[in-house]
N, C-alpha and C positions, 0 to 999 in steps of 0.2 A: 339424788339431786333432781330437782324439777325442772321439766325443759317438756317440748314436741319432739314430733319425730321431726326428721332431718329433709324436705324437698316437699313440691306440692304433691297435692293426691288431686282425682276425682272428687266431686264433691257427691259423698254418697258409696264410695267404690272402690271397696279396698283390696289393698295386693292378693291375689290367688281366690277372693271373695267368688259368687254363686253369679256367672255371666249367664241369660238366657238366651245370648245369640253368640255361642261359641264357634272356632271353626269345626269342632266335630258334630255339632249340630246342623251349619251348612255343609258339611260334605255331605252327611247323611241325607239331610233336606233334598240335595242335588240328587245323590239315588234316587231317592224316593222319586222325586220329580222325573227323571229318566224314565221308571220302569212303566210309572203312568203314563207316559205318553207313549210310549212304545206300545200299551197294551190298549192306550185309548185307539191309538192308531188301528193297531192291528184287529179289534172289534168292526172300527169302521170299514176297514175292508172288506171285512167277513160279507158285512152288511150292504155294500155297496160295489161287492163282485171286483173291488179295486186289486191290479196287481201287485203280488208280496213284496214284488223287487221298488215298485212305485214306495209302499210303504214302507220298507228299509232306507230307502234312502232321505225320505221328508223325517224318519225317526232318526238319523245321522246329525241331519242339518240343524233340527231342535237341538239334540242334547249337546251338539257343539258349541252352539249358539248360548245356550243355557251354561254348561262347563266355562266356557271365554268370561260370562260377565260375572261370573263364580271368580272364577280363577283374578282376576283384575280387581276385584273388590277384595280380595286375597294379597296379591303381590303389590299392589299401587301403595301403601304403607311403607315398604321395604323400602324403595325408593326415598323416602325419605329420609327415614330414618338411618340408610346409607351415608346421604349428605352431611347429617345432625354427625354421626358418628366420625365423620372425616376430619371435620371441622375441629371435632373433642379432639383429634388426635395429631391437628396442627397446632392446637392451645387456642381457639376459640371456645369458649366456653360458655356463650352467651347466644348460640343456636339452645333449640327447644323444640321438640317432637309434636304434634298436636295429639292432643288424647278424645276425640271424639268417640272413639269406638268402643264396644263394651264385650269384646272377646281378647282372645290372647295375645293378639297384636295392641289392644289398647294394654295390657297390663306390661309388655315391653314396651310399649314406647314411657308408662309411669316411668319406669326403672329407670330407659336411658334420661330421662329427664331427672331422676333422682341423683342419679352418677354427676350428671353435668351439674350437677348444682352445687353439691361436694365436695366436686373437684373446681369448680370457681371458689367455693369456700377455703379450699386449702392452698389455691395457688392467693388468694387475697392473704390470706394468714402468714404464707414462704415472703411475700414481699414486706407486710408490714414488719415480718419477725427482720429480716433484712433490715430495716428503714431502723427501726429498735434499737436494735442491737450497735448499730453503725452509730444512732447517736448516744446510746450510754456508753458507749466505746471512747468515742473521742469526750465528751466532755471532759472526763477526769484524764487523760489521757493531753489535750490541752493544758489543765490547769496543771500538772506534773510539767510540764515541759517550761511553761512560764515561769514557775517558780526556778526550773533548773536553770532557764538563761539567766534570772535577773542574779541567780548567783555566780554563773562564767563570768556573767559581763562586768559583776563587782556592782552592782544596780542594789545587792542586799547583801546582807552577811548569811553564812551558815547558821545562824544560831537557832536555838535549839524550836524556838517559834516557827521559823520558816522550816524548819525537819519535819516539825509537826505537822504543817501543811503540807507537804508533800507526801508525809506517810498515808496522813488520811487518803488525798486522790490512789495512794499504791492500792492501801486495801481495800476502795472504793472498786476499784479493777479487779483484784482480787475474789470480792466477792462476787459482780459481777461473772467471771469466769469457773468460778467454785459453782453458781447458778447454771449455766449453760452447762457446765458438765454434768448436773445432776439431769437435766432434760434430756440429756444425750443418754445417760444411762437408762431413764424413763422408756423410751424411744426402743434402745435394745434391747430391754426388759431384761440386764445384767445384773442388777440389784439385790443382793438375796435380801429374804425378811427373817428376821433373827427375834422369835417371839418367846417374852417371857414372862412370867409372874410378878409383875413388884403392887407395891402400895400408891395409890393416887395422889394423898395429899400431900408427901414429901417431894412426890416427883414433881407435881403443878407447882407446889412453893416454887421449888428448886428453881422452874424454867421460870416464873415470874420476876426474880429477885435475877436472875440473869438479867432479863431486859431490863428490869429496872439498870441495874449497874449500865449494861451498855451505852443505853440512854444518856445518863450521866455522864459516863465518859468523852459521849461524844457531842452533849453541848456546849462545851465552849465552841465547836468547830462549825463552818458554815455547814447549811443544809445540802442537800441532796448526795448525800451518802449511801443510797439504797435502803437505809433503814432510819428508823424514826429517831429525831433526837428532842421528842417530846418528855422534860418535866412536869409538866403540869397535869399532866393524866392520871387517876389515881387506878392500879388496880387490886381489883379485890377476887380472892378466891372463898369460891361454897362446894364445899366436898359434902357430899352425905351419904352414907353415914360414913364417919370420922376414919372406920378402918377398911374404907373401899378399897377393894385390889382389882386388878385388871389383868387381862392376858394380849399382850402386846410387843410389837417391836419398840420397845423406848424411844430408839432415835429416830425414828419415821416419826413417829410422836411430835417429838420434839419440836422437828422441819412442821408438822400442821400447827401443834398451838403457838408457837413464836411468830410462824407468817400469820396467823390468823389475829394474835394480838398486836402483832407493827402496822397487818391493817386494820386494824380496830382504834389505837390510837391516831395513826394520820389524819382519821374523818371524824374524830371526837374533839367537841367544842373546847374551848379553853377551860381547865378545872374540871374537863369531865371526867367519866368514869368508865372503866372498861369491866364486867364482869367476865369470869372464868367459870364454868357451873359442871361438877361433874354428876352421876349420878349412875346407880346398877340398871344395867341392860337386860332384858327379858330371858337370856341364855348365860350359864354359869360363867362368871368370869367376864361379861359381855360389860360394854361401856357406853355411852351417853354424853358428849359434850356437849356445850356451850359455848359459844363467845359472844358476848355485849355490848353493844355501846350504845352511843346515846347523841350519834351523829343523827345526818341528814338520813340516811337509809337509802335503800336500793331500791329504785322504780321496779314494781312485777313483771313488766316487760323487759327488764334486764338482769331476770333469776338466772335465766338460763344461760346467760352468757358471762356471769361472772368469775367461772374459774378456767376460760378461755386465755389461752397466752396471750399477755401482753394487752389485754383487756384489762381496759382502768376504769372502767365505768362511767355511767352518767355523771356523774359530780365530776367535774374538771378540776375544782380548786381544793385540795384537803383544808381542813379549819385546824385555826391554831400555828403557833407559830414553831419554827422547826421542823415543819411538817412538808413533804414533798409527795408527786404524784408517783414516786417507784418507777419500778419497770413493767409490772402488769405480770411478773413470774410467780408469785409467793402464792398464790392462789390457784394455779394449776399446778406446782410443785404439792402442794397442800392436798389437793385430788386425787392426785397421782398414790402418794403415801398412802391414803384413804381405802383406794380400790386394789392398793397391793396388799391390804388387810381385809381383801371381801365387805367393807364395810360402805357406809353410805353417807354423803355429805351435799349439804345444801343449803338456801337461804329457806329461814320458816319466820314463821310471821310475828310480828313483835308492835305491840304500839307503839315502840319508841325508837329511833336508831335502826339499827342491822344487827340481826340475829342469826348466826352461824348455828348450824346442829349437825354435828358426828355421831354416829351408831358403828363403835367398834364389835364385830358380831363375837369375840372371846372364843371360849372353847366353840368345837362344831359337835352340833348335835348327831346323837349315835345314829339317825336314818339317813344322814348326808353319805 
């Protein structure tokens, strides 16, 4: 997946990189500077008949003096970076270390500024996942409840329309929480992968004609269901060659291309098209997907953050009708499967739409 590293840097000046003004170079320095004066001094005695005790003591006062602004250009950092750290450790997270220096202390202060950025990043991500969660929570969880007054109150009949309604907001929650618990297993890394040999293009039929039916199923019903209840999407699978196999956990599988195609059609124009593309990977048994469409596409400045939770990307409005904004899970559910198969997913470049690319790496080569 393509992205940066994570927190500023120096410009110029990377972690553990070649500093020419280290502290073991000023400590050294400081010897060095000691012994010369003590030995300038004690020349000029020689030379100038001055007492030893006279010259021990003016050689005291230098090197102390010398040692103090050593030692202060040394410790004066600490200080701050005390503060910076105090602050991380009340839950401000928006102090910052200054990084002017170019020895060890400036490569701690990068760090702790790397940490605080991190951890602002992930306490933003604990609240928005909060904020999430709490409203796909209640909306179905509302619309359940309304349907269930207006039949206490005698306001509707039980009939089999209004069940209908109310079952969707059930499995509306349903899936919602089927979701959270797979992030949760994510999270514990509880999950085994259960990997095996099958044939590609029966299994991609298979999962295509799923969603297809789902789809179906679920548009008569209003939107935001968590998943798409676009008809008008056409998709097409290209397996090549015809008797690809693969070495894989199926149902991990399954959880990327099904999120991967429900986000494919939400941002594909009305009568568009979604492609599925498989194709053999450069190691026995190794895979290659695909997913296509023929939407709006993802700004480059937003590669890196599109299989972030709860990350719905720049396009606010999906196209097409039936079509909702999700939760922002299917795509880091999608990742997750991915990297518990060693393998590699990301946005890659496409003239047209958004282009999804998996690299399942198959059998492991005999020098691994």
């Amino acid at each position: 997946m393509t992205g940066g590293p994570v927190g500023p840097r120096s410009p110029g000046e990377p972690f553990g990189g070649v500093r020419p003004f280290s502290i073991k170079t000023k400590l050294g320095a400081l010897v060095v500077t000691s012994v010369l004066i003590t030995t300038g001094l004690s020349v000029i005695a020689v030379h100038t008949k001055t007492e030893l005790r006279f010259i021990t003591v003016f050689s005291m006062i230098a090197t102390l003096l010398i040692t103090q602004f050593v030692a202060h250009s040394l410790t004066a950092p600490l200080g701050e970076m005390n503060t910076v750290a105090r602050s991380i450790s009340d839950g401000d997270y928006t102090r910052r270390v200054s990084e002017r220096r170019r020895d060890e202390l400036g490569d701690l202060a990068q760090t702790i500024n790397v940490m605080a950025d991190e951890l602002e990043a992930q306490d933003r991500q604990r609240k928005e996942l909060v904020a999430n969660v709490s409203h796909e929570l209640r909306t179905p969880i509302a619309g359940l409840r309304a349907v269930l007054e207006n039949v206490v109150d005698g306001i509707a009949e039980a009939d089999p329309e209004t069940m209908r309604t109310a079952l969707k907001q059930t499995e509306r929650l349903g899936r919602l929480v089927e979701t959270l618990l797979d992030l949760s297993r994510l999270d514990n890394g509880v999950v085994p992968l259960r990997k095996r040999r099958f044939e590609v293009w029966p299994y991609l039929s298979g999962v295509l004609k799923e969603a297809n039916m789902v789809a179906s199923a679920r548009a008569g019903m209003a939107s935001g269901s968590g998943s798409h209840t676009r008809t008008d999407v056409h998709l097409h699978l290209d397996v090549s060659p015809p008797e690809l196999t693969a070495l894989a956990d199926p149902e991990r599988i399954h959880q990327v291309v099904a999120n991967l195609i429900d986000n494919a059609v939400k941002h594909s124009p009305p009568h568009g098209r979604v492609t599925v593309r498989a194709r053999r990977g450069p190691q026995p048994e190794s895979l290659e997907l695909e997913v296509m469409d023929e939407g709006p596409g993802i700004p480059r400045s937003e590669w890196h953050r599109v299989f972030e939770r709860f990350n719905r990307g720049a396009v606010r409005r999906p196209h097409g009708p039936g079509s909702d904004g999700g939760t922002g899970l299917g795509l880091a559910i999608a990742r997750w499967a991915v990297d518990l198969h060693g393998g590699r997913i990301g946005v890659a470049e496409s003239e047209r739409g958004c282009r999804i690319l998996i690299t399942l790496p198959g059998e492991s080569s005999p020098s691994s």
